[in-house]
LUMRO-683413 format. One record per residue: residue number from 0; residue in one letter; y, x, z of N, C-alpha, C in turn. Coordinates in steps of 0.2 Angstrom, whole numbers, plus 5000, padded with zeros to 4 digits. Atoms other than C-alpha are relative to their C-alpha. Last residue first. Layout:
N
[lumtor NUM 'A' [Y X Z] [Y X Z] [Y X Z]]
...
***
This chain:
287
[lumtor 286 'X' [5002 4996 4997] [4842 5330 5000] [5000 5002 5006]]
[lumtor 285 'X' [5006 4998 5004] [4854 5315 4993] [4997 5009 5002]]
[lumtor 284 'X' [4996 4994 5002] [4865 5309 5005] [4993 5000 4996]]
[lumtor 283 'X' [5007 4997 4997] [4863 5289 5006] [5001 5007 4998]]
[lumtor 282 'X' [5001 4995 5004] [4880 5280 5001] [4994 5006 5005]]
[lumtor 281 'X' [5003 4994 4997] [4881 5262 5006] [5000 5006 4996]]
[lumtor 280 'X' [5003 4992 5001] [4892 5250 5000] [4998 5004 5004]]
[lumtor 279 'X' [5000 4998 4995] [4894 5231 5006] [4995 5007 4998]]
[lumtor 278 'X' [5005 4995 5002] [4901 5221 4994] [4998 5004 5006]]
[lumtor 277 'X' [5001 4992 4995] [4910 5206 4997] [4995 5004 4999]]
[lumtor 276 'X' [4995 4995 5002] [4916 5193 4984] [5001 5005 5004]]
[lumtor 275 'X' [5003 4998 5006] [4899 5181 4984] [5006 5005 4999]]
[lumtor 274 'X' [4995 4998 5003] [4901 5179 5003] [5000 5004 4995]]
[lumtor 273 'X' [4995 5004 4998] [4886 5170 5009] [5008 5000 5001]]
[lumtor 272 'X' [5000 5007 5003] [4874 5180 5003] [5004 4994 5001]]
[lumtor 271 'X' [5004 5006 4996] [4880 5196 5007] [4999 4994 4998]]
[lumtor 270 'X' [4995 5008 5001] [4880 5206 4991] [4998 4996 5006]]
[lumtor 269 'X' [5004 5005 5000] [4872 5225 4992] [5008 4994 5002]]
[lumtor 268 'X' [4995 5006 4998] [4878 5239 4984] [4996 4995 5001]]
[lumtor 267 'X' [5002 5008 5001] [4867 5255 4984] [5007 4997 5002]]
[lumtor 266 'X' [4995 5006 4995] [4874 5273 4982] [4995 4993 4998]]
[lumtor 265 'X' [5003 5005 5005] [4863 5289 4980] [5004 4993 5002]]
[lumtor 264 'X' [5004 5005 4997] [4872 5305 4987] [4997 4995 4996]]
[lumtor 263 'X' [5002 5004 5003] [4877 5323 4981] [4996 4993 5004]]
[lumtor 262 'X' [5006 5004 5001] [4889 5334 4987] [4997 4995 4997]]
[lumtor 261 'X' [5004 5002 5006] [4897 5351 4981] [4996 4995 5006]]
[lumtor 260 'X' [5003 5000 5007] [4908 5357 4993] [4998 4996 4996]]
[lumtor 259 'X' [5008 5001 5001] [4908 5354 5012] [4999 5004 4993]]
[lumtor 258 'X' [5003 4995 4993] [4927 5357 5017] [4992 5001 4996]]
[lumtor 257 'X' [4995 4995 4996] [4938 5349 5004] [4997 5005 5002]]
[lumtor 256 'X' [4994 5002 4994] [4923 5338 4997] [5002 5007 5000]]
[lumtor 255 'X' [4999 4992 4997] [4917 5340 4979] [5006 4998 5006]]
[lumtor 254 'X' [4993 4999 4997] [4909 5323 4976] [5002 5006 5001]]
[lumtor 253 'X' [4998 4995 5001] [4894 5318 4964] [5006 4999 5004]]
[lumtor 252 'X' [4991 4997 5002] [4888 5300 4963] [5000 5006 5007]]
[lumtor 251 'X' [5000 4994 4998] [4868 5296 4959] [5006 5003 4999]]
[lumtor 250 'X' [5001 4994 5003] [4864 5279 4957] [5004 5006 5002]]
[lumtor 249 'X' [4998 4994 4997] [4869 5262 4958] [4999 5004 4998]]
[lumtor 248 'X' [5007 4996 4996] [4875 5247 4950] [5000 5007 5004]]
[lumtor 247 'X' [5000 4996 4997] [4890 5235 4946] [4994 5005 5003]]
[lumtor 246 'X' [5004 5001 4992] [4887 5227 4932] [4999 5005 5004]]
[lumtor 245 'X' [5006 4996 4998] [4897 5233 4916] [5000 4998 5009]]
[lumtor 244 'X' [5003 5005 4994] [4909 5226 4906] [4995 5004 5001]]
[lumtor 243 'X' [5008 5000 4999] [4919 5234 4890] [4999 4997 5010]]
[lumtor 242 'X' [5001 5006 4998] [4938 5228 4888] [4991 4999 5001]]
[lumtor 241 'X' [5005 4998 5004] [4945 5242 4880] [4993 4993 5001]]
[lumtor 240 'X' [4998 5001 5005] [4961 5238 4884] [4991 4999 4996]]
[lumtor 239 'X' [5002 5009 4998] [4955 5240 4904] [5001 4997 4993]]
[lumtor 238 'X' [5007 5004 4999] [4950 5258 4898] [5000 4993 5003]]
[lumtor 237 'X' [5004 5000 5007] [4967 5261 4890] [4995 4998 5002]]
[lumtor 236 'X' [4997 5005 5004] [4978 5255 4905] [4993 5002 4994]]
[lumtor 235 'X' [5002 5007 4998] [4967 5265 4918] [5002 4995 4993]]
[lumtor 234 'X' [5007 5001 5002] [4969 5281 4909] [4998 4993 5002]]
[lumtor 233 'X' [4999 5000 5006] [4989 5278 4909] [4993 5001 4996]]
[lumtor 232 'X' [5005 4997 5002] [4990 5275 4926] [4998 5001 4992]]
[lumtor 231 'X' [4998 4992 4995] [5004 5270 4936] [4995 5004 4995]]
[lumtor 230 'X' [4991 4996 5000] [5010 5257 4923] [4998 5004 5003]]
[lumtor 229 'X' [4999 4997 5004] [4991 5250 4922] [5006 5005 4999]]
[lumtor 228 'X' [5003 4994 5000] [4988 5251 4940] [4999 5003 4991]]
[lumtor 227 'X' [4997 4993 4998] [5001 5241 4943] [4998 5005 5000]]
[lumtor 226 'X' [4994 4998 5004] [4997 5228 4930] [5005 5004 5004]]
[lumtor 225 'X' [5001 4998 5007] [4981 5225 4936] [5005 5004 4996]]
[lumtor 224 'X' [5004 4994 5002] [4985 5224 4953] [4998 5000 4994]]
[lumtor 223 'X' [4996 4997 4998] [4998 5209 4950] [5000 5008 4999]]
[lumtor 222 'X' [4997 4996 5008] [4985 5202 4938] [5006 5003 5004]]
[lumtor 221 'X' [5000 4996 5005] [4976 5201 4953] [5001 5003 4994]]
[lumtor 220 'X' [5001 4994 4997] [4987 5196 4966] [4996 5004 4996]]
[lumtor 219 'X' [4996 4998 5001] [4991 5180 4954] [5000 5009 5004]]
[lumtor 218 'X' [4996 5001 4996] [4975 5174 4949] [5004 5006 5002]]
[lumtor 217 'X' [4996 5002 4997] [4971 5172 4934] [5006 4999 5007]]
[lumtor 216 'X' [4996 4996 5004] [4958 5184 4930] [5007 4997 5001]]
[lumtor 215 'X' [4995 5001 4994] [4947 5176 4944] [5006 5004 4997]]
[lumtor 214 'X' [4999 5003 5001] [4931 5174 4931] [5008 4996 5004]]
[lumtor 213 'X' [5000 5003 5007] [4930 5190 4925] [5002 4992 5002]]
[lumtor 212 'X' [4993 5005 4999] [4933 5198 4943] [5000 4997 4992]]
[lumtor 211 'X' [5000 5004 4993] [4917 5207 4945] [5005 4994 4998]]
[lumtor 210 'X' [5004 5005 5000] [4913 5212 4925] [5003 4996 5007]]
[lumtor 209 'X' [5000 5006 5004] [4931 5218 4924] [4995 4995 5001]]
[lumtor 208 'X' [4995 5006 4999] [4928 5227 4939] [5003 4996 4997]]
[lumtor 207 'X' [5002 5005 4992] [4912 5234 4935] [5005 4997 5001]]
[lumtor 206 'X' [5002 5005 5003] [4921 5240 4916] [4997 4997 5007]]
[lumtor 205 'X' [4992 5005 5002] [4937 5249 4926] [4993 4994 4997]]
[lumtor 204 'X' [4999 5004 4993] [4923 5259 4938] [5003 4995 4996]]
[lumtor 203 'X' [5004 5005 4997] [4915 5265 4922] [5001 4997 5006]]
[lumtor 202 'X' [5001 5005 5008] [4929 5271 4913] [4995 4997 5003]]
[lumtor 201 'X' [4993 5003 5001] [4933 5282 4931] [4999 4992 4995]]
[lumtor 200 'X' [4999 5005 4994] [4917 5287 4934] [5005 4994 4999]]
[lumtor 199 'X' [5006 5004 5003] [4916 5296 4915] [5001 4993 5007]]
[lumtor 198 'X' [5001 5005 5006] [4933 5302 4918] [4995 4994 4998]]
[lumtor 197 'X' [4996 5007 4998] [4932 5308 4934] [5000 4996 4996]]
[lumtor 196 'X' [5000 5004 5005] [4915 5320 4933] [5005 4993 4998]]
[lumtor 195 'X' [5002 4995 5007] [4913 5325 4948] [5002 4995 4994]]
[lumtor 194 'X' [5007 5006 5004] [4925 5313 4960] [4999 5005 4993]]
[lumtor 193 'X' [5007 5003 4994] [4934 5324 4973] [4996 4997 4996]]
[lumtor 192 'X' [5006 4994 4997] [4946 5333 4960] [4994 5000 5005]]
[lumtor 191 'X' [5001 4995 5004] [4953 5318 4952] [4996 5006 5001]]
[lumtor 190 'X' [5007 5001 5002] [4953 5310 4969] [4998 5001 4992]]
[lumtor 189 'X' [5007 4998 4997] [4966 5319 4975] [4994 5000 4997]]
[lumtor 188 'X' [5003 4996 5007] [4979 5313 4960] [4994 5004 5006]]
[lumtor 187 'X' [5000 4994 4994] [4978 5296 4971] [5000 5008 4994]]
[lumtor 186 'X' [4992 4999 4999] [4984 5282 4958] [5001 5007 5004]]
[lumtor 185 'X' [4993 5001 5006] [4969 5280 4946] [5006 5004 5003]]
[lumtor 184 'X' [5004 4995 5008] [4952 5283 4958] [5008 5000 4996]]
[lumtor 183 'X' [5001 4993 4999] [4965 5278 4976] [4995 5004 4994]]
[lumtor 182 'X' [4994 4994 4997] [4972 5263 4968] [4995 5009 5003]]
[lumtor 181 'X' [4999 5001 5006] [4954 5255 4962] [5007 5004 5001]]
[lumtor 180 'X' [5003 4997 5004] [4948 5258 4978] [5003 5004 4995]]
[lumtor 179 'X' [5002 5003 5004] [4960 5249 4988] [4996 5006 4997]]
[lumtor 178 'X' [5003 4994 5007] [4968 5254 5003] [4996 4995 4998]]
[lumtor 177 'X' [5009 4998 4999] [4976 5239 5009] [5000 5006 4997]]
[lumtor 176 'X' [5006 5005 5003] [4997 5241 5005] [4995 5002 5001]]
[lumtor 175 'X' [5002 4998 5004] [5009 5250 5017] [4995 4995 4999]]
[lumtor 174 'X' [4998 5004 5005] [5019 5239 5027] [4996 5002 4992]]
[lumtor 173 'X' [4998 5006 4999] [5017 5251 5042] [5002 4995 4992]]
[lumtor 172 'X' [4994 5002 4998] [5010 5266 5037] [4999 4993 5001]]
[lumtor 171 'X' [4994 5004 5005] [4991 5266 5035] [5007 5000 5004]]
[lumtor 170 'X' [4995 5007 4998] [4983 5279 5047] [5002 4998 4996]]
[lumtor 169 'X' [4993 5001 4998] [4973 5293 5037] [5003 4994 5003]]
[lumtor 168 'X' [4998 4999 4996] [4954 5295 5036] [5007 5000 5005]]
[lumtor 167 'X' [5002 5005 4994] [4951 5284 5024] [5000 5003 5006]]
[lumtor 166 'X' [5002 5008 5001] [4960 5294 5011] [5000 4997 5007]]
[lumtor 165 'X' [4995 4998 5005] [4963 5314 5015] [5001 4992 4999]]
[lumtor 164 'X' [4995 5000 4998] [4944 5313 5017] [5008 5002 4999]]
[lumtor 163 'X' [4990 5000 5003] [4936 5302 5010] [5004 5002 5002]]
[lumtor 162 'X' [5002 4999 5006] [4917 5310 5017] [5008 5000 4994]]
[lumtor 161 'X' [5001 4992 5001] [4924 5311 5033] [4999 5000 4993]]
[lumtor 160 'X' [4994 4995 5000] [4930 5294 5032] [5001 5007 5002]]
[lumtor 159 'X' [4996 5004 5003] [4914 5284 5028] [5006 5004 4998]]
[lumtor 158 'X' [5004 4997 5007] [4903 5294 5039] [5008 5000 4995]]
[lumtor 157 'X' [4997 4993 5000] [4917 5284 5052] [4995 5008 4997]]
[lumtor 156 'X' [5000 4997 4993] [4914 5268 5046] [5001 5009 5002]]
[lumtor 155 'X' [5001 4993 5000] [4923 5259 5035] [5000 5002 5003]]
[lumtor 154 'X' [5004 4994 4996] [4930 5242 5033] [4996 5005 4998]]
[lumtor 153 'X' [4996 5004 4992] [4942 5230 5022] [4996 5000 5006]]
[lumtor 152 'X' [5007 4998 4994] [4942 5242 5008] [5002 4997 5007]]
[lumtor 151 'X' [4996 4998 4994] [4952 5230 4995] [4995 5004 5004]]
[lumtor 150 'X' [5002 4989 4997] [4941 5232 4980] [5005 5001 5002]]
[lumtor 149 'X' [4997 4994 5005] [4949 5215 4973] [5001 5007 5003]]
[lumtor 148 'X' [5001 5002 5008] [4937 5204 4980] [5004 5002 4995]]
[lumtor 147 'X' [4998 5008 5002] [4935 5212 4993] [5000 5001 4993]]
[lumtor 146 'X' [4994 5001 5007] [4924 5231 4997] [5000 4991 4999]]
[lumtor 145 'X' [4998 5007 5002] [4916 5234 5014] [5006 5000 4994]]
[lumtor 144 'X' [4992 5005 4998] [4912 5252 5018] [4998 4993 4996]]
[lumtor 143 'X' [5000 5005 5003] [4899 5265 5022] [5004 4996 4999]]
[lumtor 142 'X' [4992 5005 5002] [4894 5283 5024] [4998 4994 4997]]
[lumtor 141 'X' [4999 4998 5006] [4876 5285 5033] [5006 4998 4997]]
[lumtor 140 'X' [4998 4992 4998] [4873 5282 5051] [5002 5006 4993]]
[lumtor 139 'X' [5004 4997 5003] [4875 5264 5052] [5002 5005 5000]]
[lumtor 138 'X' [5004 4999 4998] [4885 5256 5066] [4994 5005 4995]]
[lumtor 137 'X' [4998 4990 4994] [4901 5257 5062] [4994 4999 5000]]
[lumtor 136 'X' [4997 4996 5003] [4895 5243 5047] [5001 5007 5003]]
[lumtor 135 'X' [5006 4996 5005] [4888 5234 5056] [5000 5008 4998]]
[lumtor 134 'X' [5003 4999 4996] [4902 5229 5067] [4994 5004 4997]]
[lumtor 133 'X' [4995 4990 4999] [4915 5229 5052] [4995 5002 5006]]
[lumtor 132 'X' [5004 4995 5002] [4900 5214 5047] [5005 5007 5002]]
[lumtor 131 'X' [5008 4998 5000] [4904 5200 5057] [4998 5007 4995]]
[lumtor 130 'X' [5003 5002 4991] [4923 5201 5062] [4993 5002 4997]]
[lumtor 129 'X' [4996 4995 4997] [4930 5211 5044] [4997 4998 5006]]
[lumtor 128 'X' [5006 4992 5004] [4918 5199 5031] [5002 5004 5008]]
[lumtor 127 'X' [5008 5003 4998] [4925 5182 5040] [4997 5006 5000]]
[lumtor 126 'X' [5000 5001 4993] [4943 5191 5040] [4993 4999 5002]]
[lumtor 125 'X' [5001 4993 4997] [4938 5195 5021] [5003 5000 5005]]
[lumtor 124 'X' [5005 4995 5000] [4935 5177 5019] [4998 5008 5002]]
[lumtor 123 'X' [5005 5002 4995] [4947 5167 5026] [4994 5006 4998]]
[lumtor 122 'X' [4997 4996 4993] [4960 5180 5017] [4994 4997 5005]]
[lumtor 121 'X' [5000 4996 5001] [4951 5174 4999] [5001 5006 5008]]
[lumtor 120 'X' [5006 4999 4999] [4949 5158 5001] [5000 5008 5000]]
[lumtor 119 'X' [5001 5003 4994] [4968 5158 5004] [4993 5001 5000]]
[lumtor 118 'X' [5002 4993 4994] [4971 5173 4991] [4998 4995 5008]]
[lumtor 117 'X' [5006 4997 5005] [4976 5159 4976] [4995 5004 5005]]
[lumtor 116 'X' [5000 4993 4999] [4986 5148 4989] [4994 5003 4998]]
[lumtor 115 'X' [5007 4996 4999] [4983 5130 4981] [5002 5007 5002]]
[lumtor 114 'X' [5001 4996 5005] [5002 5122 4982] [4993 5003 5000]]
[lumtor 113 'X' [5004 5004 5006] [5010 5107 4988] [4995 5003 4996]]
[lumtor 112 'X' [4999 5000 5006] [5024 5116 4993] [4996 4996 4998]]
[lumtor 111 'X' [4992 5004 5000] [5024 5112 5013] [5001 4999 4993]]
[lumtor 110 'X' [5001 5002 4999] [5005 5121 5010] [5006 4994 5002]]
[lumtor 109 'X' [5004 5005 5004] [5009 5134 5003] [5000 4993 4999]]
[lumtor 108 'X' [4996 5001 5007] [5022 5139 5013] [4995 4996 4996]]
[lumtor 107 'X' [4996 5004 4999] [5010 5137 5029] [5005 4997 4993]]
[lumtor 106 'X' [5005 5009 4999] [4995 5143 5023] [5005 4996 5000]]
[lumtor 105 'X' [5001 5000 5008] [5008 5162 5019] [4999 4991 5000]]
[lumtor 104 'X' [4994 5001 5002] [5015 5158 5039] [4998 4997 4993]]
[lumtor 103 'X' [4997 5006 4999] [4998 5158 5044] [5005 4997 4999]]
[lumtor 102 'X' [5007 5004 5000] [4993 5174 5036] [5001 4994 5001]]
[lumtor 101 'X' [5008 5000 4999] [5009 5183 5040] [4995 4993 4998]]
[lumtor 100 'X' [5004 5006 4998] [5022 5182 5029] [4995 5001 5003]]
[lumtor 99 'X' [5006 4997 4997] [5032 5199 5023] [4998 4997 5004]]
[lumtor 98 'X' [4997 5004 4994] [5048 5189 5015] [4993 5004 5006]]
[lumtor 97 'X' [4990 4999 5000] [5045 5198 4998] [5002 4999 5007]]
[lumtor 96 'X' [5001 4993 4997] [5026 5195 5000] [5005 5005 5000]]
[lumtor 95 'X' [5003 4997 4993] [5028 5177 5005] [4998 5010 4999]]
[lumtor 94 'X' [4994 5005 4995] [5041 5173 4989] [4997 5004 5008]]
[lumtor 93 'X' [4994 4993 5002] [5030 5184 4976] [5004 4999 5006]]
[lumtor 92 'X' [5002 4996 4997] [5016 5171 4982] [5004 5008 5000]]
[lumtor 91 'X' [5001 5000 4992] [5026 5157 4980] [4995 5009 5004]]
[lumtor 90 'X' [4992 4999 4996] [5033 5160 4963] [4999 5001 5008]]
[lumtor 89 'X' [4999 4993 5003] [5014 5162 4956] [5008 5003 5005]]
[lumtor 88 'X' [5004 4994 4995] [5009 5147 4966] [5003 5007 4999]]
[lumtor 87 'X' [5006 4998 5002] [5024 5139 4956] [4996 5004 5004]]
[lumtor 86 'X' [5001 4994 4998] [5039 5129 4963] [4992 5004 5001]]
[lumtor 85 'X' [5007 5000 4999] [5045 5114 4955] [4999 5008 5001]]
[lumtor 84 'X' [5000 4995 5007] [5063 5110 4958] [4992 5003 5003]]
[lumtor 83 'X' [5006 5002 5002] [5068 5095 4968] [4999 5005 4994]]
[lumtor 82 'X' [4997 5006 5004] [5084 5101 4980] [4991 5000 4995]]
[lumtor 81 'X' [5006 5008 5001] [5077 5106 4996] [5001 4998 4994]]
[lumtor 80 'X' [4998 5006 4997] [5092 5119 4999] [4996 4993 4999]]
[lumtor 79 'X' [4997 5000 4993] [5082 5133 5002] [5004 4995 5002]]
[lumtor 78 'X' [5004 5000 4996] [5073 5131 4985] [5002 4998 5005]]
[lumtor 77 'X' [5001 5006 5000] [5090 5130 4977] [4994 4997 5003]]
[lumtor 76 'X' [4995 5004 5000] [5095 5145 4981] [4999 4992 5001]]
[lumtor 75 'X' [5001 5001 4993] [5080 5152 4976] [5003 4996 5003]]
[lumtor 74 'X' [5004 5002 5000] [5085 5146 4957] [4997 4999 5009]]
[lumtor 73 'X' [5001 5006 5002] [5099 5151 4957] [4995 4997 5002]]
[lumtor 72 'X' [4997 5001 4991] [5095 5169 4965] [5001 4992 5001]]
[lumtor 71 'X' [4994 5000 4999] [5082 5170 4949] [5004 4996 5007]]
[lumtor 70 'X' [4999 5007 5003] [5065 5176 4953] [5006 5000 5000]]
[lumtor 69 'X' [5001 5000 5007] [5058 5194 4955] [5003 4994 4996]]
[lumtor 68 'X' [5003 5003 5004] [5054 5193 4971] [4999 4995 4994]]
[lumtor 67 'X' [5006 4999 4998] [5063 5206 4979] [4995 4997 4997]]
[lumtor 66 'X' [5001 4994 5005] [5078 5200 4969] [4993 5004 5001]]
[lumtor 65 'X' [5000 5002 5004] [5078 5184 4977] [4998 5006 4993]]
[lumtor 64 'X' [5006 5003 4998] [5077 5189 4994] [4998 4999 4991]]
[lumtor 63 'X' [5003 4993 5001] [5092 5201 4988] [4992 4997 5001]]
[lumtor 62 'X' [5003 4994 5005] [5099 5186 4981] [4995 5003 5002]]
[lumtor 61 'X' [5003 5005 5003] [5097 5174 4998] [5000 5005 4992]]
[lumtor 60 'X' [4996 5003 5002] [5104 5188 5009] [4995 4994 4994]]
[lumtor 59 'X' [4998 4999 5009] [5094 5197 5020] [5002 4994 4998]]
[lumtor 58 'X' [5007 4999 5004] [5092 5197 5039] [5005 5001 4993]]
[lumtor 57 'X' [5003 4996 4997] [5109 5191 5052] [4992 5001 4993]]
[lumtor 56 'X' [5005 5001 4996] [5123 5184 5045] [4995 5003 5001]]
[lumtor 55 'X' [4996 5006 4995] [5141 5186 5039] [4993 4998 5004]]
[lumtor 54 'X' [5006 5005 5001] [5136 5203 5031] [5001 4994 5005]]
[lumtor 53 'X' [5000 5005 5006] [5150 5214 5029] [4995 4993 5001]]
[lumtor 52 'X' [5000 5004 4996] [5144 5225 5043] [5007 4992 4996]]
[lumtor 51 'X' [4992 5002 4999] [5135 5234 5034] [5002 4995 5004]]
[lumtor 50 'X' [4999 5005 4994] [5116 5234 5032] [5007 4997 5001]]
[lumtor 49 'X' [4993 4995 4996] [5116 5244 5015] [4998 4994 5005]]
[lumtor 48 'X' [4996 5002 5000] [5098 5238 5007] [5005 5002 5006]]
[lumtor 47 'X' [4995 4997 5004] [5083 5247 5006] [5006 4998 4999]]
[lumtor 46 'X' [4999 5002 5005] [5071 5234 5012] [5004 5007 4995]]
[lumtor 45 'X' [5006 4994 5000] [5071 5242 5029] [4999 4997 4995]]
[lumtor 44 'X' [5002 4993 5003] [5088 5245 5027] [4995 5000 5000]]
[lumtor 43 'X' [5000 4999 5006] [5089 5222 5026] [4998 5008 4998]]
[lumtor 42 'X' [4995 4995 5004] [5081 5220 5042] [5002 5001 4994]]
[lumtor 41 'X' [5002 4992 5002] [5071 5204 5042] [5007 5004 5000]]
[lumtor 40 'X' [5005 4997 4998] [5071 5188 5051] [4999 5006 5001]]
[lumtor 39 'X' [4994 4996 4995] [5086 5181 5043] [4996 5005 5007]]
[lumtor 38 'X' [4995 4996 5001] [5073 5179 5028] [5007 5003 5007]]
[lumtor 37 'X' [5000 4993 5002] [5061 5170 5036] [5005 5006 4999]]
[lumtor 36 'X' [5004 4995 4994] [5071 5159 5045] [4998 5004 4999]]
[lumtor 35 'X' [4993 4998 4999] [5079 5153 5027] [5000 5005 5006]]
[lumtor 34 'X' [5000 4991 5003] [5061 5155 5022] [5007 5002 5001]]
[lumtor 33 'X' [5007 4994 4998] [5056 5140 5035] [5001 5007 4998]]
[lumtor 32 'X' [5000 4997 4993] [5072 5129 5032] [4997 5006 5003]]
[lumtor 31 'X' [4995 4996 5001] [5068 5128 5012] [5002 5004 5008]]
[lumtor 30 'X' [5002 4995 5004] [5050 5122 5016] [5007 5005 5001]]
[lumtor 29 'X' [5005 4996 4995] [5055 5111 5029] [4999 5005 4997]]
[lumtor 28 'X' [4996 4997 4993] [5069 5103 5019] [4995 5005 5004]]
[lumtor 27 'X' [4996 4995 5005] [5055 5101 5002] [5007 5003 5006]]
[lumtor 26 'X' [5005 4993 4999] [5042 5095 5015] [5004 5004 4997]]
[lumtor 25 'X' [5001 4996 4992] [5055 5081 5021] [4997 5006 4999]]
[lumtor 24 'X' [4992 4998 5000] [5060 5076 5002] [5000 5003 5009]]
[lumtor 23 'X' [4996 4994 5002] [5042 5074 4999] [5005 5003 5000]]
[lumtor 22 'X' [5004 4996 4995] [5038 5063 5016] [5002 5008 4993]]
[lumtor 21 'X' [4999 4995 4994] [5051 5054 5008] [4998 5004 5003]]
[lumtor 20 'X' [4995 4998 5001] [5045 5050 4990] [5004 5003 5006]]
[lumtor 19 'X' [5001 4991 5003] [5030 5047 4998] [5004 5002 4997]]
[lumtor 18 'X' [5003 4996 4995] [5037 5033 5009] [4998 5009 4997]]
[lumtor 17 'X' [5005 4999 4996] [5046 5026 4996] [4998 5005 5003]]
[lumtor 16 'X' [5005 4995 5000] [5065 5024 4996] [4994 5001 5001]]
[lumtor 15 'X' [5008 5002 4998] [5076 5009 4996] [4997 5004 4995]]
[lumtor 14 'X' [5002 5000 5006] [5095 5011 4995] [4993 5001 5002]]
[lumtor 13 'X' [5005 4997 4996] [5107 5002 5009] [4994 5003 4994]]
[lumtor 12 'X' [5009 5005 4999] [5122 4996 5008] [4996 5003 5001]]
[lumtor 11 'X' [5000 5006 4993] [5139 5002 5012] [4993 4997 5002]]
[lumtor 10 'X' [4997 5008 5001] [5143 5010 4996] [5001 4997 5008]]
[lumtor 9 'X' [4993 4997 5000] [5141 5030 5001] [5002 4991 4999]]
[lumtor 8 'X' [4998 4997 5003] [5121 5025 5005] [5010 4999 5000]]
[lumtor 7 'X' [4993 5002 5001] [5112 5020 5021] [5003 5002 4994]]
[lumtor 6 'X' [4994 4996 4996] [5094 5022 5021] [5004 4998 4997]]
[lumtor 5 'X' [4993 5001 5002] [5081 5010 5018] [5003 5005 5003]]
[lumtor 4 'X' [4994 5000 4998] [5062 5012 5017] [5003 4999 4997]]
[lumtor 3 'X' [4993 4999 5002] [5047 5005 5007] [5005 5001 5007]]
[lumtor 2 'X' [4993 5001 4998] [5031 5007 5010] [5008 5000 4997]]
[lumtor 1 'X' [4994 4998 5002] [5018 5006 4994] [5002 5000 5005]]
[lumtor 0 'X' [4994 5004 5000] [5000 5000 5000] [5006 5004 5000]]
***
């Protein structure tokens, strides 16, 4: 059944509104209000931006939030003031990584917008992964780690980061992005000299992860990573061009560690059944 409200209008009388038309015009204020607070939230120098004392309020400026995320000022702008403008998961997730949303915050946006969060199954899941199996995981005696759904490393046990070391041994800064696999073969020049044979790995790590992610090509986090790691990389761009596929398997990988030298392991990937986007790498030494 239809409700109808009334509110008052500039005449005198009264103009009649349905209910879902207002529950949307309250999601679109609550929306706006929400990243207004995000935004004054933030430091602007830790952004890069002059603080000054110019600034009549307190966080970033509705541009710079805008600039950050790629989108027009106008247009954000309009965002904050609820006004009826359609706002894309694509736009939304530039928005929470711009405005650095935690978790419940991102659901939340989303979710005031009307909107499928691409990364929502995605975060339930590699938290699921992170509680029940990062325990496992220390606990074996052989290097091992937890790969998401876009070869984020979302554990690793301490084998694991001797072997990468230089990598998974070091503390992430503050605000630094997951390590990710696919960033440390392409973007680290370290692993150049740590992976025998980089080239050949290389070209075969880009066709596994085309096969992995073939049918989630879409989503926005991943073409994000796709197209950071082609611009930083100019061997990655040609082999994702290339567009060869190849099922993730094992077998015999080579590393020249720092300290040890020349070693050799056997790697299995096994798929917990219950989460078709987590991997759970082992590497066995070999002799």
């Amino acid at each position: 059944m239809l409700t109808i409200c009334r509110y008052p209008n500039k005449m005198g009388g009264y103009t009649g509104i349905d209910t879902n038309t207002k529950i949307v015009m309250t999601t679109r204020k609550e929306l706006g209000e929400f990243l207004q607070a995000a935004r004054s939230r933030l430091a602007p120098e830790a952004f890069g931006f002059a603080a000054g004392s110019r600034r009549r309020a307190q966080g970033l400026r509705r541009e710079e939030v805008a600039q950050l995320a790629g989108i027009s000022a106008t247009w954000y702008t309009w965002i904050e003031q609820g006004r009826p403008v359609n706002v894309s998961a694509d736009a939304l997730e530039r928005l929470a990584q711009s405005l650095r949303l935690t978790r419940s915050e991102r659901a939340y946006v989303f979710e005031l917008a009307g909107r499928r969060d691409p990364l929502g199954a995605a975060a339930e899941e590699n938290a699921a992964a992170s509680d029940q199996l990062a325990a496992v995981v220390g606990d074996i005696a052989i290097p091992a780690y937890l790969l998401g759904r876009t070869w984020d490393m979302l554990a690793w046990n301490k084998p694991a980061a001797q072997l990468f070391a230089g990598w998974l041994d070091k503390k992430p800064k503050e605000y630094e992005p997951p390590k990710n696999l696919l960033r440390y073969v392409f973007l680290e020049a370290r692993a150049r000299a740590f992976i025998v044979d980089w080239e050949t790995r290389a070209s075969r790590i880009v066709a596994e992860f085309r096969a992995d992610c073939r049918t989630r090509l879409d989503e926005p986090a991943l073409a994000r990573l796709i197209d950071e790691l082609a611009q930083g990389s100019p061997e990655f761009a040609r082999y994702w061009k290339q567009h060869h596929v190849m099922e993730r398997q094992g077998g015999r990988r080579d590393f020249n560690h720092p300290r040890r030298g020349l070693v050799a392991y056997q790697q299995l990937t096994l798929f917990p059944i219950d989460r078709e986007h987590i991997k759970l790498v082992l590497l066995k030494p070999e002799g």
